[in-house]
Structure formats: structure tokens, C-alpha cells
N, C-alpha and C positions, 0 to 999 in steps of 0.2 A: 332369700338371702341375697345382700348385695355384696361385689367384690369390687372394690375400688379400682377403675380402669386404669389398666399400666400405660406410661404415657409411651405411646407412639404412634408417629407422626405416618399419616396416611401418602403412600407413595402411589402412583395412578400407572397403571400398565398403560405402553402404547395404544392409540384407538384401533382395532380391529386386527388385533396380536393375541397372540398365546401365550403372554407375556405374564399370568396372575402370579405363579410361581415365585417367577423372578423379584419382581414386585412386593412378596409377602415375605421373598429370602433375604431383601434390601431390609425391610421394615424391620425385622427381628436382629440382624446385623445390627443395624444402626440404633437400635434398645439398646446393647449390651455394648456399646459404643464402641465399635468395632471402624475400622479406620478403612473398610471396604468402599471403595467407589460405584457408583452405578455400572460402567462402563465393564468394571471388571465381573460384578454378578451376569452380566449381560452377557461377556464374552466367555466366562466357565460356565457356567450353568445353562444347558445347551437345551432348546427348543424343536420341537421338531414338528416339519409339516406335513398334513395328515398323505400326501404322494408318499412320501417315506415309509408308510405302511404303521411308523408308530405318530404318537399326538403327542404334542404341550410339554410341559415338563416333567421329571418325576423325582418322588422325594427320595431315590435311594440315590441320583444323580446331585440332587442340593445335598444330601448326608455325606456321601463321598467328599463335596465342596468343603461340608462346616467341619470335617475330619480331619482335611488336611491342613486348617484353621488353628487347631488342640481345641476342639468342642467335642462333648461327650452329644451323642445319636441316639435319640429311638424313635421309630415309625410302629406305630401301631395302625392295625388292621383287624379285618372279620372279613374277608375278603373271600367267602368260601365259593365265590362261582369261578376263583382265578386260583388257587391256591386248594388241591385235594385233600382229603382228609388225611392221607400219609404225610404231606406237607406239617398239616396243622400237630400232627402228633409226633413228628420230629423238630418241631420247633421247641416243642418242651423236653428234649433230651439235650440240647445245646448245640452250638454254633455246627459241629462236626456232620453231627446227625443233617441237621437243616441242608448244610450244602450239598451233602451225598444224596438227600431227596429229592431236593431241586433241580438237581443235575438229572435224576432220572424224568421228572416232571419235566424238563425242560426238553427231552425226545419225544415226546406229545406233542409239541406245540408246533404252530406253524412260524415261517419265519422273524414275524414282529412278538410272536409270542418267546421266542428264541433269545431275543435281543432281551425284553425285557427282564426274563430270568438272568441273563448273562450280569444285568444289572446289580439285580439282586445280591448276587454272588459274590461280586467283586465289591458292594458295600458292605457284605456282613466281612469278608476277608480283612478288609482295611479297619474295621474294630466296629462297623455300628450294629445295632442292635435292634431285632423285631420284636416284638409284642404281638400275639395273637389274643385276640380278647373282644370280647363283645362292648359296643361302644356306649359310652355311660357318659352321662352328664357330670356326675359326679368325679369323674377322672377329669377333667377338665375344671370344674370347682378345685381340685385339689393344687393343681398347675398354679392358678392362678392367684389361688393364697398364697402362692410360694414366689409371686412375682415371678414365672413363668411364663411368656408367650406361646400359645397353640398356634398352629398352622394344620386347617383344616382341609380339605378335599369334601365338596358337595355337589349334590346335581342341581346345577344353574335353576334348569324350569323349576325347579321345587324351592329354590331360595326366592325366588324372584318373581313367584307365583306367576309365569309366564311359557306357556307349552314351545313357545319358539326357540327356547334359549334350549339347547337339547347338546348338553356337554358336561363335560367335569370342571369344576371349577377350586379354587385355593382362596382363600381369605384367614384372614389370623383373628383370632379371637383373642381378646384384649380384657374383658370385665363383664360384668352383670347388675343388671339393675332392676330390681322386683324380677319380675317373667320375664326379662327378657335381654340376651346379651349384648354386650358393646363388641362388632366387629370391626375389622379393616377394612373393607372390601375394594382391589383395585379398579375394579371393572366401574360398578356402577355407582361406587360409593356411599354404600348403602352401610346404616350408623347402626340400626340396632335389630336385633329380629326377635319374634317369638321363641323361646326353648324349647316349645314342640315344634313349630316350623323350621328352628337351625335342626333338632336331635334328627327329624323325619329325612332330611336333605342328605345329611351326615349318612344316616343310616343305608340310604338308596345309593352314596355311595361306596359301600362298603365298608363304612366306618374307619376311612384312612386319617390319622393324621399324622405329625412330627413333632416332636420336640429338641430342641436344641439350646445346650445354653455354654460357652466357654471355659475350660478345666482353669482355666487361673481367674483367681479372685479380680475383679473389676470393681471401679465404683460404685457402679450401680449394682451388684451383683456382691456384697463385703464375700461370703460363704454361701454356697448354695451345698445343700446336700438335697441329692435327689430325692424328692418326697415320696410315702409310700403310697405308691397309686391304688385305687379302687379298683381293681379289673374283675 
């Protein structure tokens, strides 16, 4: 099945930054023609280097950003080596359940593990929304019939079929052409991948992505109602 590539314009993360994030926050912004400056995703959407105990960006930090925008959030994940099973089963009882679990997961963890729940936390508070669910191609087909931009999280070496590139990486995925999709990629600009090599990538990392798209109608955007995802 093909999906006509949504147009957006490839933005290039600084050379030798941890900049993907940023980069794929610009490129989705500037779809739904949002009047965000570079400068300004750069200076909210906050990076961090690996001495700090945590890495790169994170999408409950860009969800917090696109929230206080009026854009409607969801990050879906499968995240089960980061997120326990009481985690997972209090997410299906609602927002309440979730942060009362998190909070007890969160005296587990060691300090960068601490922070990043804190994260968590203060995104679901501020209105956004998780997804636990196993990661499907097809939830993504469904996105993007809707003229939806994804924002993925994958393991570099596996996109890039290269054992040195050893990280988590973000790229937006944008359309589909026979096997194989049309991405954004800042790093190395790379246009299209196999669907088992983006699905295998996706998967190794946890199956994270985001979706974000603005509560008031835009031009490019007449009505969006959120489409019923495949999970």
C-alpha cells in the first residue's frame, strides 16, 4: 500500500549533537504551520549531555512543549524493560492510577531513572497522554492516512545498518512507497527504509513514538479528528 508523503521539509540536526529530537519537533511544527522559530525549539526543548547522567531529548519533554502550544499528545510505547508490569496495568485504569504507580516505580530507580519518571509525571499532569501497546506498522498506516506526522525513536545501528552508531535515535516518518517508508531523518538523511528494517529498529527501541497535531483547525489541518488507532 502506498501513502502519499506528507510534505515536510527535512530540517538537519547540528553535526555531532543530540539534536534529532529537536530537529523532528521543528519539522512537525512547521507541517501544521505553526509560527515556532528554530531558536525557540532549541532553547525549550532541552537536551541533555550524557555527564548529566541522562541523554538527548525526550518525548514527554517535546509533549510538555507541543501542550503548552493547545496541541492534543500522545507517546506511545512497549517499553517493558523501563516501565513494570504494574506500570503497564495501571495505565489502562487512567491518568490517576498511572501517576500513583509511577510514583512508587519511581523509588526503584536510581537518580537519572528518578528524573525521567519525574518527567513522565508532570506530562501526563499537564494533559498528555500514554499509549501502552505493542508497536504495529499498521498504527502508523493509520496516522498517516489521516495526514498525521509520526515521530519515531529507533536504535541508530539497526537503522543504519551500522554496529558503531550505538544510540537511540528520532526521525519522523512522513509516507510509504510499496515496502518501504518515506522518512525525515536529521542525522544522516537518509529518504526511505525497508518496513521490516524501520518495524525491527522501532521495535529494539521499545516501540516509542509521538504524535502531536494542534486543537484549532489550521489550513493544512481543515478538521482532524483523531483516528482510531490499530493497537
Amino acid at each position: 500500500m502506498d501513502i502519499t508523503p506528507l510534505d515536510i521539509e527535512l530540517v538537519r540536526q547540528d553535526p555531532h549533537s543530540n539534536d534529532c529530537l529537536r530537529a523532528c519537533a521543528l519539522m512537525v511544527f512547521k507541517y501544521f504551520d505553526d509560527s515556532t522559530e528554530k531558536s525557540d525549539i532549541w532553547r525549550k526543548l532541552h537536551v541533555y549531555k550524557k555527564h548529566s547522567g541522562l541523554s538527548g531529548g525526550y518525548f514527554s519533554d517535546l509533549g510538555i512543549l507541543a501542550i503548552s502550544k493547545n496541541y492534543n499528545v500522545t507517546i506511545s510505547h512497549y517499553a517493558t524493560h523501563w516501565w513494570n508490569k504494574d506500570v503497564l496495568q495501571a495505565a489502562k485504569k487512567g491518568d490517576k492510577a498511572l501517576i500513583k504507580t509511577l510514583k512508587e516505580l519511581k523509588k526503584q530507580k536510581d537518580w537519572a531513572g528518578k528524573k525521567e519518571i519525574a518527567k513522565s509525571i508532570s506530562y501526563i499532569k499537564r494533559g498528555g497522554k500514554y499509549k501502552i501497546a505493542y508497536p504495529k506498522l499498521e498504527t502508523i498506516n493509520e496516522l498517516l492516512i489521516h495526514r498525521l506526522p509520526v515521530i519515531m525513536n529507533v536504535q541508530a545501528e539497526n537503522l543504519y545498518q551500522e554496529p558503531k552508531e550505538k544510540y537511540s535515535h528520532s526521525v519522523v516518518v512522513t509516507g510509504k512507497k510499496s515496502d518501504k517508508y518515506i522518512i525525515r531523518d536529521p542525522y544522516l538523511a537518509v529518504e526511505e527504509v525497508d518496513k521490516d528494517e524501520l518495524y525491527y529498529a522501532w521495535v529494539r527501541n521499545g516501540g516509542w513514538m509521538i504524535m502531536l497535531y494542534p486543537k484549532e483547525k489550521t489550513e493544512k489541518v481543515p478538521a482532524i479528528k483523531q483516528p482510531k488507532l490499530i493497537f
